[in-house]
Residue frames relative to the residue before (quaternion, step in Angstrom):
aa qw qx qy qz dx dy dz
X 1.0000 0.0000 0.0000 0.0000 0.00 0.00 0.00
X 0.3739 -0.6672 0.5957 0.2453 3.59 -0.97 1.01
X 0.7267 -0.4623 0.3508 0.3676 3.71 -1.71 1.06
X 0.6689 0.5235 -0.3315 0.4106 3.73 1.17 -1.35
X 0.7252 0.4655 -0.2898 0.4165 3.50 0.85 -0.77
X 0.5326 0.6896 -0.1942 0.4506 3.47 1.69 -0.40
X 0.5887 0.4230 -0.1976 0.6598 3.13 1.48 -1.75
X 0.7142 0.5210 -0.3993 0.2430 3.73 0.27 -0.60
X 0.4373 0.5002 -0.3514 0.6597 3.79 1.71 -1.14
X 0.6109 0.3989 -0.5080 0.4579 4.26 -0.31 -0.42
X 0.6868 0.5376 -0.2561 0.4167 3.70 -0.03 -1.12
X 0.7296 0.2641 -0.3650 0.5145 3.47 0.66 -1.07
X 0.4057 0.7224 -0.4526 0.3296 4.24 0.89 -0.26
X 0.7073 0.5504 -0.1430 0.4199 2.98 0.95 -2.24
X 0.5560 0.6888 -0.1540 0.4391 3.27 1.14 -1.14
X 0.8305 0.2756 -0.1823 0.4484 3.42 0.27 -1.54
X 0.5672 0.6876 -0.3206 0.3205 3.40 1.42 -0.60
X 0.5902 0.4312 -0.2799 0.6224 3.48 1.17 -1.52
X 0.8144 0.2475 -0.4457 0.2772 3.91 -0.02 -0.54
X 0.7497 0.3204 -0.3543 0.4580 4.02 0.93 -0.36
X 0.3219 -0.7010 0.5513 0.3180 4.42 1.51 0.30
X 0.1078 0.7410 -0.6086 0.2623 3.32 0.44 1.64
X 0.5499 -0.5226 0.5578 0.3365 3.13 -1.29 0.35
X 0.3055 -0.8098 0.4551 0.2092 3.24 -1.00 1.14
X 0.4178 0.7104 -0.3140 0.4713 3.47 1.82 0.08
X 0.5031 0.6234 -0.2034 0.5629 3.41 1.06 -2.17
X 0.7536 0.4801 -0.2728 0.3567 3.67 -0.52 -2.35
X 0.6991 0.5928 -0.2306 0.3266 3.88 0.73 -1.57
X 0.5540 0.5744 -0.2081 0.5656 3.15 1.03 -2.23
X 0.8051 0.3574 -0.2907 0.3736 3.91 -0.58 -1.47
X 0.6796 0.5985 -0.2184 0.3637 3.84 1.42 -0.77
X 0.7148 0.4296 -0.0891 0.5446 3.25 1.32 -0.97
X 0.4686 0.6674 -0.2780 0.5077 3.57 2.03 0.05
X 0.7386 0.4185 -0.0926 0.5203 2.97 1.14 -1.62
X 0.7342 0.1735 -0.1310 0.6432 4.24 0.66 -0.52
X 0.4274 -0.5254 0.7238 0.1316 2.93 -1.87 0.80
X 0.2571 0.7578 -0.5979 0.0460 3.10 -1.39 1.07
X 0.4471 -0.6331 0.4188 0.4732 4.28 -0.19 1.02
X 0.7798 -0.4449 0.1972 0.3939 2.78 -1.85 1.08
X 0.7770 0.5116 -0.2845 0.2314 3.55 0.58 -1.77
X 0.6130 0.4979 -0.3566 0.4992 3.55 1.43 -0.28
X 0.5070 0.5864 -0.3706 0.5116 3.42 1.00 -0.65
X 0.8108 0.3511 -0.1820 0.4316 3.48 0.15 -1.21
X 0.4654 0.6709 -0.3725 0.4410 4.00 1.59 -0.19
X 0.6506 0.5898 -0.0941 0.4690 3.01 1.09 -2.29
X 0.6452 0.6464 -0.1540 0.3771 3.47 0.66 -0.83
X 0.7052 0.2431 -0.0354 0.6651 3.54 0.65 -1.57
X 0.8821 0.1889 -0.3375 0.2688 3.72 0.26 0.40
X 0.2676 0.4071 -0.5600 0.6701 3.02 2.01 1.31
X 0.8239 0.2691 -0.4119 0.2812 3.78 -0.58 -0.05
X 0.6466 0.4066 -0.4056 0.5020 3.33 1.10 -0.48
X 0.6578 0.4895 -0.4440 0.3614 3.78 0.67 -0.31
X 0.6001 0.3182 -0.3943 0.6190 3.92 1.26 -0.01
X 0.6134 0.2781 -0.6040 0.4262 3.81 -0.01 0.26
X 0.8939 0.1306 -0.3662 0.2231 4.04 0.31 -0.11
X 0.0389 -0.9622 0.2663 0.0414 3.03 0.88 1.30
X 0.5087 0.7188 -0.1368 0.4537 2.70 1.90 -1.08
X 0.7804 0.4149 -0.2296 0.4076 3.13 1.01 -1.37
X 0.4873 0.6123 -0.3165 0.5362 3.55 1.89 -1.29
X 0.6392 0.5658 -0.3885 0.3470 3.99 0.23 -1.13
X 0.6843 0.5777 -0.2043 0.3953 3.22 0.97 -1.88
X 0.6194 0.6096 -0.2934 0.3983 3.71 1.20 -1.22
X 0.5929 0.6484 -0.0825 0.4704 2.73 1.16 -1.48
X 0.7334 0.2033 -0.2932 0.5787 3.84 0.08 -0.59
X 0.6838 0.6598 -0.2638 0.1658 3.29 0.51 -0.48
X 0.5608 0.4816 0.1018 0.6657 2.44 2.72 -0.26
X 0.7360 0.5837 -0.0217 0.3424 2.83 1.77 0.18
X 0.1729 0.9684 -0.1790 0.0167 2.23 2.75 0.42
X 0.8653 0.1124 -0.3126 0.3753 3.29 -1.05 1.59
X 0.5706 0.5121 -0.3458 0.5409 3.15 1.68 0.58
X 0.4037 -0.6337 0.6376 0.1701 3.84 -1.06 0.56
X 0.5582 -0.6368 0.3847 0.3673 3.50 -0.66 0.95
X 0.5786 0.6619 -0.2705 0.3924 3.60 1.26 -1.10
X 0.5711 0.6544 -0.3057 0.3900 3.41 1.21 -0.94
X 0.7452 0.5169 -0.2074 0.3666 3.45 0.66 -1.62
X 0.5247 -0.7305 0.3237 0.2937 3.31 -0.36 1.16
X 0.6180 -0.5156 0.3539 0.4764 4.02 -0.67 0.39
X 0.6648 0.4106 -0.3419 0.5221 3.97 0.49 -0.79
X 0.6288 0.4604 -0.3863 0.4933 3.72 0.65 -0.45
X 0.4860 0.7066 -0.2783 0.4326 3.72 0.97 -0.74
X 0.7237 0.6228 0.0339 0.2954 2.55 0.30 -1.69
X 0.7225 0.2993 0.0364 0.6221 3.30 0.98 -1.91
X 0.7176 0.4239 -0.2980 0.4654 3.76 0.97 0.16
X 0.6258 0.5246 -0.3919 0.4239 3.06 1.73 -0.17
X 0.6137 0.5986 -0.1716 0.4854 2.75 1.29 -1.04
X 0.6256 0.3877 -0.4016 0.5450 4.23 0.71 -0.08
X 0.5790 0.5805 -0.2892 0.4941 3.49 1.16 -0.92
X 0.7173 0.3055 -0.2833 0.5584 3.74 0.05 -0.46
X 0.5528 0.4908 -0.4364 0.5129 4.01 0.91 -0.43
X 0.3865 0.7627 -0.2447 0.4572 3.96 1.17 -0.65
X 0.8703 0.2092 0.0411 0.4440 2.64 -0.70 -1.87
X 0.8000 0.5189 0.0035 0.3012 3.65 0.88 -0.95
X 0.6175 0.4249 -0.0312 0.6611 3.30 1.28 -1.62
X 0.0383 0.7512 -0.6512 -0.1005 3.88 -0.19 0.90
X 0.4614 0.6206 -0.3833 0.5049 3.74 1.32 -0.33
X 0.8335 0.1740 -0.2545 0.4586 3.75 0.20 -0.25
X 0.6265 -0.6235 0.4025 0.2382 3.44 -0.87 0.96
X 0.4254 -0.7517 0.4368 0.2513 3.76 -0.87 0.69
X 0.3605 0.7405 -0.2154 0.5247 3.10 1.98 -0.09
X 0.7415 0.1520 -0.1426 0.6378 3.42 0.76 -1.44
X 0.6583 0.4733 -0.5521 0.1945 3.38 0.02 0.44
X 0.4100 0.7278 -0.2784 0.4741 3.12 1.64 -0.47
X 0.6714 0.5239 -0.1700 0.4958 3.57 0.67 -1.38
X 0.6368 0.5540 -0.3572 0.4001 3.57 0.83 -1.63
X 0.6633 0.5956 -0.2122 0.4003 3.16 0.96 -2.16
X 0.7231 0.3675 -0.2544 0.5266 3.91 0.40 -0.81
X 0.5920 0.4645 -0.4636 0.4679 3.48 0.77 -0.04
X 0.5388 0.6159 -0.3475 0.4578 3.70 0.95 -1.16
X 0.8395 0.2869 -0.2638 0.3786 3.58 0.14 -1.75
X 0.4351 0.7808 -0.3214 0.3127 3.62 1.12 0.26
X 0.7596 0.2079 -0.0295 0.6155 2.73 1.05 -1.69
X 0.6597 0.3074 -0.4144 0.5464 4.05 1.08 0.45
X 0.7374 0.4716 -0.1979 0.4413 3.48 0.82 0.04
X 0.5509 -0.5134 0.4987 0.4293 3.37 -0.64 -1.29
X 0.6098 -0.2662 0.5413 0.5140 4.00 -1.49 -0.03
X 0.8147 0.2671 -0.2749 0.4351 3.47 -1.01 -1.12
X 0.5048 0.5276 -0.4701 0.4958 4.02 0.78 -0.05
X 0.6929 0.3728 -0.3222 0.5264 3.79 0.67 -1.18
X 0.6344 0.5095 -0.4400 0.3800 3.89 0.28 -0.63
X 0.5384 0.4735 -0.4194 0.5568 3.99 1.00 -1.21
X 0.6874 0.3703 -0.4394 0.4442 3.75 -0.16 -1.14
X 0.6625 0.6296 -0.3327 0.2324 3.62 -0.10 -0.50
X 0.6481 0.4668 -0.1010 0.5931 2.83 1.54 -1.23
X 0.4532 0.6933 -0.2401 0.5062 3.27 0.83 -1.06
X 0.7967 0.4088 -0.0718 0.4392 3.38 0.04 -1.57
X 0.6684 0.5579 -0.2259 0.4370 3.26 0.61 -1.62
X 0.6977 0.4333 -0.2695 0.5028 3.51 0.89 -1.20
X 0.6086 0.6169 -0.3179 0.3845 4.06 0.94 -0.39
X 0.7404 0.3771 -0.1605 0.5327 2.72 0.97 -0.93
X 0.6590 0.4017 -0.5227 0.3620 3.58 0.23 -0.39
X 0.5259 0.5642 -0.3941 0.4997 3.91 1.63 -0.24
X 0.5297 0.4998 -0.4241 0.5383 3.57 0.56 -0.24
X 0.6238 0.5173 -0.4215 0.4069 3.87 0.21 -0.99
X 0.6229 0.7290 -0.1063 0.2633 2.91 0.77 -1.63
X 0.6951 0.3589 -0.1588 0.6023 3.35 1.18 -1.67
X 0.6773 0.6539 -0.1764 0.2872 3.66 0.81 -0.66
């Protein structure tokens, strides 16, 4: 399985979690039962569903903070979702470029969303990161 198709099964996790408040333990266990995936996707999928719900708080906070004139509540659950999830790849994932996560993330809200879904993420993003440089 390629990282994009990896990063994509993470996204839909992130996704089902915020819309059914599943256990993200439960959600994992019942996921990784049901599909076969090599260790290194298995072990991708993993560390950025759990590490993106242990820092949610902080990922959320990035997130609105960046979101000028929008309330976090506003942003639709698949957009959620796909920003939380580039955002913790960011802050977290020194192995994957902030470059391609950006890209990944607009590809995602494209094909689960809409154009103008990839342009918000873009921006969104674009503005995170150059803070991230910043702190670094």
């Amino acid at each position: 399985m390629s990282r994009r198709a990896a990063r994509e099964e993470a996204f839909k996790l992130l996704y089902q979690m915020d819309i059914h408040k599943e256990d993200k333990d439960e959600v994992l266990e019942t996921f990784f039962k049901e599909n076969n995936f090599e260790d290194g996707d298995k072990a991708y999928i993993q560390d950025v569903v759990t590490g993106t719900m242990k820092h949610i708080d902080e990922i959320n906070s990035l997130i609105e903070k960046n979101t000028i004139g929008w309330k976090i509540n506003r942003i639709s659950k698949v957009n959620m979702a796909i920003l939380r999830l580039a955002v913790f790849e960011m802050l977290k994932r020194e192995d994957i470029p902030m470059s391609v996560s950006i890209n990944e993330a607009v590809e995602l809200a494209k094909t689960y969303d809409n154009v103008e879904s990839g342009a918000f993420i873009n921006g969104v993003l674009g503005s995170i990161s150059k803070q991230l440089q910043v702190r670094s």
